[in-house]
C-alpha positions in Angstrom: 0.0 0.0 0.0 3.1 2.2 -0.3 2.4 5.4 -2.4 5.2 5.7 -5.1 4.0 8.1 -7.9 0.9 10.1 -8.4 0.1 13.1 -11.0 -3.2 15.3 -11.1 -4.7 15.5 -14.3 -4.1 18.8 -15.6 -2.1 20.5 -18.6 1.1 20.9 -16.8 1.2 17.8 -15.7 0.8 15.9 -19.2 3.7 16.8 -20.8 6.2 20.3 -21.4 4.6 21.3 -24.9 0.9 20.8 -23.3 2.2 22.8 -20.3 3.9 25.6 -22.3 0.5 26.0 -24.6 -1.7 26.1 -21.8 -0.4 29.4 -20.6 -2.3 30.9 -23.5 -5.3 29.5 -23.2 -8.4 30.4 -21.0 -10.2 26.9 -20.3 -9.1 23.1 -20.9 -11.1 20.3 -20.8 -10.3 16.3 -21.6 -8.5 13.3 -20.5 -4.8 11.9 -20.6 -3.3 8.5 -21.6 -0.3 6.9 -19.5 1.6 4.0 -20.3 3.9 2.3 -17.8 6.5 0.2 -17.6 8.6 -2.0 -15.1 12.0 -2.7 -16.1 13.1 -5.8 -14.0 13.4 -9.8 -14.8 11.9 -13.0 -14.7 13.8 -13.4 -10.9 11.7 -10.3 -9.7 8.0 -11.1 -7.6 5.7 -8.2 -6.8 3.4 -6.2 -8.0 2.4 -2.5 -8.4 -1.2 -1.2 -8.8 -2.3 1.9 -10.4 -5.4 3.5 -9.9 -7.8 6.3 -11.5 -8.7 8.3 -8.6 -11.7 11.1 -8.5 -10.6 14.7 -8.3 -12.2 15.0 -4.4 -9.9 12.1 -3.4 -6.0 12.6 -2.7 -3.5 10.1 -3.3 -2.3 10.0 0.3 -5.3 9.9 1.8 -5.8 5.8 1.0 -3.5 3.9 3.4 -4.0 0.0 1.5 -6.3 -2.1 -0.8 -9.3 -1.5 0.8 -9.1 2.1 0.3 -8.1 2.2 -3.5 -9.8 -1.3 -4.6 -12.9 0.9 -4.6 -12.0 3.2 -7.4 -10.8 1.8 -11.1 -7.7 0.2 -10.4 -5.1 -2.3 -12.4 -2.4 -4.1 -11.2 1.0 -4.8 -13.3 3.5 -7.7 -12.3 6.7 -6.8 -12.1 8.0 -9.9 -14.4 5.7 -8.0 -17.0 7.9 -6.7 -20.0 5.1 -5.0 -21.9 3.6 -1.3 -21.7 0.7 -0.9 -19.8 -2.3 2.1 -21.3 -4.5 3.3 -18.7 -6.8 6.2 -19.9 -7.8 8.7 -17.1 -10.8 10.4 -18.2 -11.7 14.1 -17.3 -14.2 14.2 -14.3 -16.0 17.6 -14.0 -18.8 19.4 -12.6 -19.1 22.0 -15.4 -17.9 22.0 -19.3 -14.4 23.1 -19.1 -11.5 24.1 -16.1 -9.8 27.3 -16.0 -6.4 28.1 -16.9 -4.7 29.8 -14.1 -2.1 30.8 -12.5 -2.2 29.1 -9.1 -1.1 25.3 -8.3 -4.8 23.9 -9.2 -5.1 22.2 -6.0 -8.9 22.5 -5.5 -11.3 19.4 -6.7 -13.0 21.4 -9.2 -9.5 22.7 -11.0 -8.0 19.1 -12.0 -9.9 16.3 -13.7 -8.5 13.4 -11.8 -5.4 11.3 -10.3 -3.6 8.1 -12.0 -1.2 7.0 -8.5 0.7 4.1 -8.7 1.0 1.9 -4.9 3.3 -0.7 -4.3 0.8 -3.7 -3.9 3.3 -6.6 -2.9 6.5 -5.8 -1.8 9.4 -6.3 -4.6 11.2 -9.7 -3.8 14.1 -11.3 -5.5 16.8 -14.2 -5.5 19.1 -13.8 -2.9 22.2 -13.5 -5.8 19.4 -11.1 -7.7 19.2 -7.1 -6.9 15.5 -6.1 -5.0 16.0 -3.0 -7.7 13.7 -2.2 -11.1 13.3 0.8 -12.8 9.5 2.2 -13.5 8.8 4.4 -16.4 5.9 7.0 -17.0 5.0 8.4 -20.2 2.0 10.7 -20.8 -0.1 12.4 -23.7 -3.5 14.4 -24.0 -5.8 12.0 -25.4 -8.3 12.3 -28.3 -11.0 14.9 -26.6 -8.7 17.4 -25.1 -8.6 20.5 -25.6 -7.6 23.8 -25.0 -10.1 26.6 -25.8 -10.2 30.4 -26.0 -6.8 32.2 -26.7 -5.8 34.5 -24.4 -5.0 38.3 -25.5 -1.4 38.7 -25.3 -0.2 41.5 -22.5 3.0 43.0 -22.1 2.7 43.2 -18.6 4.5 41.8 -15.7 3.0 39.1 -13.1 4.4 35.8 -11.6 3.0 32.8 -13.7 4.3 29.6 -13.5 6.3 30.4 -16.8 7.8 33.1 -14.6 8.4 31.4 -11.8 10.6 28.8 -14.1 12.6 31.6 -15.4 13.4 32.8 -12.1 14.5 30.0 -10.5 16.2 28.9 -13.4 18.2 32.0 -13.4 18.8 31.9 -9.0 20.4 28.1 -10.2 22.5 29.5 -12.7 25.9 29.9 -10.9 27.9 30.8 -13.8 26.1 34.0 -14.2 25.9 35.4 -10.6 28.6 37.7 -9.3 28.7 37.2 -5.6 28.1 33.4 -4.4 27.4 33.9 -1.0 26.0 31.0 1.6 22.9 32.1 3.2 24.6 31.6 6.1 28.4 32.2 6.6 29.3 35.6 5.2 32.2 34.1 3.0 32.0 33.5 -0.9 31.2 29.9 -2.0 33.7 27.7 -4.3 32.2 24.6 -4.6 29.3 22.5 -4.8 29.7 19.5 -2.8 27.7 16.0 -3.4 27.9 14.4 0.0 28.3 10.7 0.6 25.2 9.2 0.8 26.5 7.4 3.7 25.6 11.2 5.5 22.5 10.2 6.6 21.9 13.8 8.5 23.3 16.9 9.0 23.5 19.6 11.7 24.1 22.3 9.2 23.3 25.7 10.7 19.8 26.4 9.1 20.1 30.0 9.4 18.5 32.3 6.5 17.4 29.7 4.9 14.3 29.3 3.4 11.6 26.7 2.0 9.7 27.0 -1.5 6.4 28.3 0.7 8.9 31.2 2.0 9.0 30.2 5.6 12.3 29.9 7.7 14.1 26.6 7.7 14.7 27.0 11.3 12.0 26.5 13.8 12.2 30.3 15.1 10.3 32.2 13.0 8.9 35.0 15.0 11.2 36.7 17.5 9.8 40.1 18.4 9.2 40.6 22.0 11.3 37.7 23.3 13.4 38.1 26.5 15.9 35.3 26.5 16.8 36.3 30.0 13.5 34.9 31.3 13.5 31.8 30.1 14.6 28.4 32.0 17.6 27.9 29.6 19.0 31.0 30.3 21.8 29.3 32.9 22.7 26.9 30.1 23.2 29.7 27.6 27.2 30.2 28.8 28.2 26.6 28.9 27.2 26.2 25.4 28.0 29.7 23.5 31.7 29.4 25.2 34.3 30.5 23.3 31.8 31.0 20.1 31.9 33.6 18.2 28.5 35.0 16.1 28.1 38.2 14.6 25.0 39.4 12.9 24.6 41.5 9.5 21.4 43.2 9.4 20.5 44.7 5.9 17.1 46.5 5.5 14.4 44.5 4.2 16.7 41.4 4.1 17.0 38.3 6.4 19.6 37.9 8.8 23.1 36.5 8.2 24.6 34.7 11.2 28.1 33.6 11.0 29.2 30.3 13.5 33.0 29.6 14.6 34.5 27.4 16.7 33.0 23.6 17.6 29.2 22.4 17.2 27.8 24.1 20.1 24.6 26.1 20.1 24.1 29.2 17.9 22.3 32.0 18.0 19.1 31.5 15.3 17.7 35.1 14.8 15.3 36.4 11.5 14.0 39.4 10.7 12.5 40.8 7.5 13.2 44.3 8.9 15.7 46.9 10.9 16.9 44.6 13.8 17.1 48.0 16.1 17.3 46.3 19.7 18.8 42.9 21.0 19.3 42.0 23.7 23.2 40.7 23.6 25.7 38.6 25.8 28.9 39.6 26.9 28.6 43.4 25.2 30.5 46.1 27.0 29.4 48.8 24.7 26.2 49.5 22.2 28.2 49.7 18.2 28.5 53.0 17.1 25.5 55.2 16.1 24.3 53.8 12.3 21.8 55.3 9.3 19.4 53.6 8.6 20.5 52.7 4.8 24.0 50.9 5.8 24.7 47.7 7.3 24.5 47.0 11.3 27.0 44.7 12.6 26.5 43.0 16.1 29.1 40.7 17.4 28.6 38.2 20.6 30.9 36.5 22.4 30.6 33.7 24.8 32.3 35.0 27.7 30.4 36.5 30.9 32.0 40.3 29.9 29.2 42.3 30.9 26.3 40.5 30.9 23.1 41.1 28.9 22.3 44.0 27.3 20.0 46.3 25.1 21.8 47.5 22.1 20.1 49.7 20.4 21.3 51.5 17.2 20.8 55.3 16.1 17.4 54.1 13.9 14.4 55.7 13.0 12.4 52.7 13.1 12.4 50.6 16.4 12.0 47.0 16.6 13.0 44.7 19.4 14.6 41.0 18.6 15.6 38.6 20.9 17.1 35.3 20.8 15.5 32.1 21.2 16.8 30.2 24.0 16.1 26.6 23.7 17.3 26.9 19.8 20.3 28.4 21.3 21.3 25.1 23.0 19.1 22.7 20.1 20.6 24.6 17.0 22.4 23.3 14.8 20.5 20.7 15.5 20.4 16.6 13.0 18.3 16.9 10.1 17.5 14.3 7.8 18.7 13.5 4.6 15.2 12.3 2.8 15.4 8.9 1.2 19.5 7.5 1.4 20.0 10.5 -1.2 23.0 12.9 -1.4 23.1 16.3 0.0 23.6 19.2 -2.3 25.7 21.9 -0.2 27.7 24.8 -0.7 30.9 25.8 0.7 34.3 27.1 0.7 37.4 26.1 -0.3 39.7 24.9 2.2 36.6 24.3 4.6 36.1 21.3 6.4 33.0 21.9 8.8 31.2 24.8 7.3 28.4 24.4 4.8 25.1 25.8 3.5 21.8 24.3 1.8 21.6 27.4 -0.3 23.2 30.8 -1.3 21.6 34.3 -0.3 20.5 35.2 -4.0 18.2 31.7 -4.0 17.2 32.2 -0.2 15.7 35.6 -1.0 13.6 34.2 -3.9 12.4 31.6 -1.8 11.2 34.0 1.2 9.3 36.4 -1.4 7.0 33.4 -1.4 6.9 33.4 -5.3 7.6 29.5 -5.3 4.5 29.2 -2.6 2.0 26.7 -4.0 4.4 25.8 -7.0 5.4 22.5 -6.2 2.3 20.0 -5.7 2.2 18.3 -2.7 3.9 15.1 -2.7 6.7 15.8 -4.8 9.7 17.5 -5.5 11.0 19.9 -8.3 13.7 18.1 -10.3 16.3 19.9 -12.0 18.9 18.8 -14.7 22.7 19.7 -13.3 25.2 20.4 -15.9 28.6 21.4 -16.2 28.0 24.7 -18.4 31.8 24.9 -19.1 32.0 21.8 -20.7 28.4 21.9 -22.0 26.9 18.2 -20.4 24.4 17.2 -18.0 25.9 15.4 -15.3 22.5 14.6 -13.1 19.3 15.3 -11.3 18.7 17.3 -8.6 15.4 17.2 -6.6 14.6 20.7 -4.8 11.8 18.9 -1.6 9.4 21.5 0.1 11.5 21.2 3.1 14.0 23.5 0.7 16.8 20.5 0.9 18.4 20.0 -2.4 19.5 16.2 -3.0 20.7 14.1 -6.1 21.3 10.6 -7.0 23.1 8.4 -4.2 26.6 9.0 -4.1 29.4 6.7 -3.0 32.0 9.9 -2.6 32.2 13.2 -2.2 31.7 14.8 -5.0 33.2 18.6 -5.5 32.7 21.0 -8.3 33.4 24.5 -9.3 30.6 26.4 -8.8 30.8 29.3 -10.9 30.8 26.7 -13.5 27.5 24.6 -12.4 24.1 25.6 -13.4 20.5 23.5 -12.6 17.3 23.8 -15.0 14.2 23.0 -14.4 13.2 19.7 -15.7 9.4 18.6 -13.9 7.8 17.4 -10.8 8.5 14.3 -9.4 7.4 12.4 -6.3 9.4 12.7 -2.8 9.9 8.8 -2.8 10.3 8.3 -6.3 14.3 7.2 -7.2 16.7 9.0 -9.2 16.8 7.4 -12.7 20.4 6.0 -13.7 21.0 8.0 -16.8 24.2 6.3 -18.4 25.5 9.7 -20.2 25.4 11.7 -16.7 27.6 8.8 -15.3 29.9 9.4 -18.4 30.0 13.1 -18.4 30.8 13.2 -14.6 33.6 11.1 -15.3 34.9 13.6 -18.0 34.0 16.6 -16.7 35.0 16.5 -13.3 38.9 16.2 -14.3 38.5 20.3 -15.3 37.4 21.2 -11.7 40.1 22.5 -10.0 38.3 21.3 -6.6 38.2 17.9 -7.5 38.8 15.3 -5.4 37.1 11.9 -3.6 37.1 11.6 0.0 
């Protein structure tokens, strides 16, 4: 009864060229066909079940065969060599959906869901692999249709088209200037593929942001919060000994938190404006009197030096931030690695112990919120990495809504250049489905990698 794969019936979801003519369209109305196909042997036993679901009925909603037996269902062995058609037919309340420019989540927005379960576990020989590859291919079918072009207008808005372009653009490192973690204040030099043997990471989450444009960290709001009054407030010198954080506050723009020293607790602050009063420990004098349009720098160190304090700045707007005390002790705290994939991080050269999930240019489209909605839930965004210097693809990337980037299971470390790495936009795919073993990316790695002056397996 494990969900693998589901898709909603809508134009996006059928193919690129369907998607990409939707966008000028009012109203769509029609079915799909899907054919599917196991890759395994004779030695393989299982088998997976695919069923037509109604548009009022998610996929992760039915938990085993009792759920989903009730709606049209088929089930495909996995020893079967032969394509499977299913045809899922356009269920609707009226005589055509719009075409807009929101995820089409609601019932009456989609026409259906094809999902595919895992019915019987997959089994093998014991000299065998328990490992097939399943295959999806999609078209409109005879009676769709799109209907009613749209009026072309030259004016600016965030459609899904839009959003591609953007993110595209945030991905593409060989264009951007300044490569900055969203949180170390250091340029970025490499793109590392963790072992997939790094089945978590304490990576401080600061600044960093998920497609919906909430905070990675658990401290979202800290206005109003006195540190000093909280239980953990005896426990805050053990663990912030000898650390060293500083804070750059830039208007309008999330804070940037900078950790040295071992893997004890940092401060996790956010603020989407002026930072104007903090309290601090171990400050023996407010920093200098500051205008409102330059930088702020705070600096804390771990050392019982005077105590806490109220720092407050020369500002015209006045906004108090505190810290968060248990997430001062919790933080950086183990994180998951979803599914035995590899971590997608950025760091610098030389660096050993200091990494980021994403760099400030990427972090600040995702807090705008524009990618809210965007990908359906269930699944990830899946991107095709290339090597833009030597022109090749060299593997997927999945972006999840928890805004963790991960790719194909890795044996090594695997470290490029970034300024020469850039990720399109290639689909939606779902959170448990595996990467697809695409020969040429194995070959181009191979090739490619040799020209990156950070290269080397650990």
């Amino acid at each position: 009864g494990t969900l693998l794969w589901y898709t909603s019936l809508q134009p996006k979801n059928i193919n690129p060229l369907i998607s990409h003519l939707a966008d000028m369209y009012h109203y769509w109305t029609g079915g799909a066909e899907f054919e599917i196909k196991i890759a395994g042997t004779s030695f393989h036993a299982g088998m997976l079940t695919i069923v037509e679901l109604p548009p009022q009925v998610h996929p992760t909603t039915l938990t085993g065969t009792r759920d989903y037996s009730a709606y049209n269902w088929h089930g495909i062995d996995a020893k079967n060599p032969s394509l499977e058609g299913f045809h899922v037919r356009d269920v609707r309340q009226t005589a055509f959906h719009f075409i807009d420019n929101d995820n089409d989540k609601e019932p009456h927005k989609i026409g259906g869901y094809i999902a595919a379960y895992v019915d019987m576990s997959l089994n093998t020989s014991s000299t065998g692999t328990q490992q097939v590859s399943v295959q999806v291919w999609s078209k409109p079918s005879r009676d769709f249709q799109l209907l009613k072009l749209k009026i072309p207008r030259l004016t600016p808005g965030e459609s899904k088209s839009n959003v591609e372009i953007l993110i595209n653009s945030a991905l593409d490192f060989t264009t951007l200037k300044a490569m900055v973690p969203s949180n170390l204040s250091y340029e970025a030099a490499r793109l590392e593929v963790q072992a997939a043997s790094y089945k978590a990471h304490n990576i401080l989450l600061v600044n960093h942001f998920k497609p919906d444009g909430t905070s990675m960290c658990e401290v979202n709001n800290l206005t109003g919060f006195n540190p000093s009054t909280k239980t953990t407030y005896s426990v805050l010198n053990t663990v912030i000994d000898d650390l060293l954080v500083k804070f750059q506050v830039r208007p309008m723009l999330p804070f940037r938190a900078n950790r040295y020293g071992g893997e004890g607790g940092a401060i996790v602050a956010r603020g989407l404006t002026h930072c104007t009063k903090m309290k601090q420990w171990g400050v023996k004098d407010p920093p200098p009197e500051t205008k409102v349009n330059q930088p702020i720098y705070f600096e804390m160190y771990g050392t019982n030096n005077g105590g806490w304090k109220d720092v407050i700045p020369d500002l015209k707007i006045v906004e108090y931030a505190g810290v968060e005390g248990s997430d001062f002790v919790r933080e950086p705290k183990s994180t998951p690695v979803p599914n035995g994939e590899s971590l997608v991080t950025f760091t610098q050269a030389g660096t050993s112990n200091q990494y980021a999930l994403q760099l400030q240019h990427f972090s600040e489209l995702m807090a705008r919120g524009i990618l809210k909605d965007w990908i359906p839930k269930g699944q990830c965004a899946k991107f095709i990495m290339s090597d833009k210097s030597a022109g090749v693809p060299v593997g997927q990337v999945k972006l999840y809504a928890t805004g963790q980037m991960t790719t194909a299971p890795s044996k090594d470390i695997v470290k490029w250049d970034v300024e020469k790495m850039a990720m399109v936009f290639d689909g939606f795919v779902a959170e448990t489905s595996p990467f697809q073993r695409v020969a040429e990316h194995s070959t181009n790695r191979l090739l490619a990698l040799s020209f990156h002056s950070s290269y080397r397996r650990t």
